[in-house]
N, C-alpha and C positions, 0 to 999 in steps of 0.2 A: 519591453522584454519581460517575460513571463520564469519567474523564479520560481521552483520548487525547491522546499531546505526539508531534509525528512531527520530525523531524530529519534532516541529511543532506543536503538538495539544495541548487542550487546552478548556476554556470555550467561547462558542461564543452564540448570540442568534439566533434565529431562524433567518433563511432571510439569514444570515451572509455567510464569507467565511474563511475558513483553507486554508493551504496550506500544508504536512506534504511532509517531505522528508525523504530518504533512503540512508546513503552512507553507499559503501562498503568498504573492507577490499583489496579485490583486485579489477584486472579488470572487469568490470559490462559485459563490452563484452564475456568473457569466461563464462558465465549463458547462459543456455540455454531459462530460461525464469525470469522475476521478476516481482512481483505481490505484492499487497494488501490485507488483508482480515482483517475481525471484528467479534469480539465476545464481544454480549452484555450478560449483566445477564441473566442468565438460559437460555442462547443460545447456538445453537452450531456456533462453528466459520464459517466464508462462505468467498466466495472470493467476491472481491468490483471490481477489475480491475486486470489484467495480462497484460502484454508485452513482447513478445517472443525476441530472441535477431534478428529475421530475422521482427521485428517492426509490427509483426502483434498484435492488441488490441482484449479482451475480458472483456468486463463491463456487471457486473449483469443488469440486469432489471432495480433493484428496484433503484439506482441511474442514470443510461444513462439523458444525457443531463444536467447533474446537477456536475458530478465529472468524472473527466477525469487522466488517468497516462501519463504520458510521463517519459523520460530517456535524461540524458547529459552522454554519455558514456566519454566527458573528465572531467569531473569532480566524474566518479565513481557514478553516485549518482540518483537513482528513486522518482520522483513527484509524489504526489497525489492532484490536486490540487479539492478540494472542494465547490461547491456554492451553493445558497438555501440551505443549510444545514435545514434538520428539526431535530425534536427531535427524532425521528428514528433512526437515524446516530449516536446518541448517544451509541458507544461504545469502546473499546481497540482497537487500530488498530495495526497490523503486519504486517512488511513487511515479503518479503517468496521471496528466491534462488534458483531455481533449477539447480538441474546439471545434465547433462548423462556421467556417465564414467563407463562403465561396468554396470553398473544398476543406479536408478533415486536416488541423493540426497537431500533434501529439509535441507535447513539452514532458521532461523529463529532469527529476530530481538525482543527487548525486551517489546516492546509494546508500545504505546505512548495512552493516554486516550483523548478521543475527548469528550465533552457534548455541546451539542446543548440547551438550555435553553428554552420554549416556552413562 
C-alpha cells in the first residue's frame, strides 16, 4: 500500500513563503512521476508542478518563477517549495504518484491546506 503524508502548509501572508513536503511509503524512485496539484473552493483540482523520475519539470503557468518541485530520492520525499505566494494559491494541496505497471496508477496524499492572507 503506497502512502503519501504531505506536510508544511499553513497560514502565511501575501509576499511570504511555504515550503510543503511529500514523503513516501516506499522508494520515490520506483514512480514514474510525482507531482503537485490544488483545489480551491468551487475549483477543479489542477496540477502546480510534476517531476518525472527521469528529472524532467512541468510547472503550470500561473505559479512559474514563484514555486518550484524538487525530490531527495534518499530521503523518499517531494518539495514544493513556494514564494511570493498570493492569495490565489490559496488552496488544498496534494501530492500525486504515478506508476506504470501494466496500466497508469495515480496514489494520492491526504491534502495539506495552504491560505495566503492579503
Amino acid at each position: 500500500q503506497v502512502q503519501l503524508v504531505e506536510s508544511g502548509g499553513g497560514l502565511v501572508q501575501a509576499g511570504g513563503s511555504l515550503r510543503l513536503s511529500c514523503a513516501t511509503s516506499g522508494s520515490i524512485v520506483s514512480f514514474n512521476a510525482m507531482g503537485w496539484y490544488r483545489q480551491a473552493p468551487g475549483k477543479q483540482r489542477e496540477l502546480v508542478a510534476s517531476i518525472t523520475s527521469g528529472g524532467h519539470i512541468n510547472t503550470a503557468d500561473s505559479v512559474k518563477g514563484r514555486i518550484t518541485i524538487s525530490r531527495d530520492n534518499a530521503k523518499n520525499t517531494v518539495y514544493l517549495q513556494m514564494n511570493s505566494l498570493k492569495p490565489e494559491d490559496t488552496a488544498v494541496y496534494y501530492c500525486n504518484a504515478k506508476l506504470y505497471s501494466s496500466r497508469w496508477f495515480d496514489y494520492w496524499g491526504q491534502g495539506t491546506q495552504v491560505t495566503v492572507s492579503s
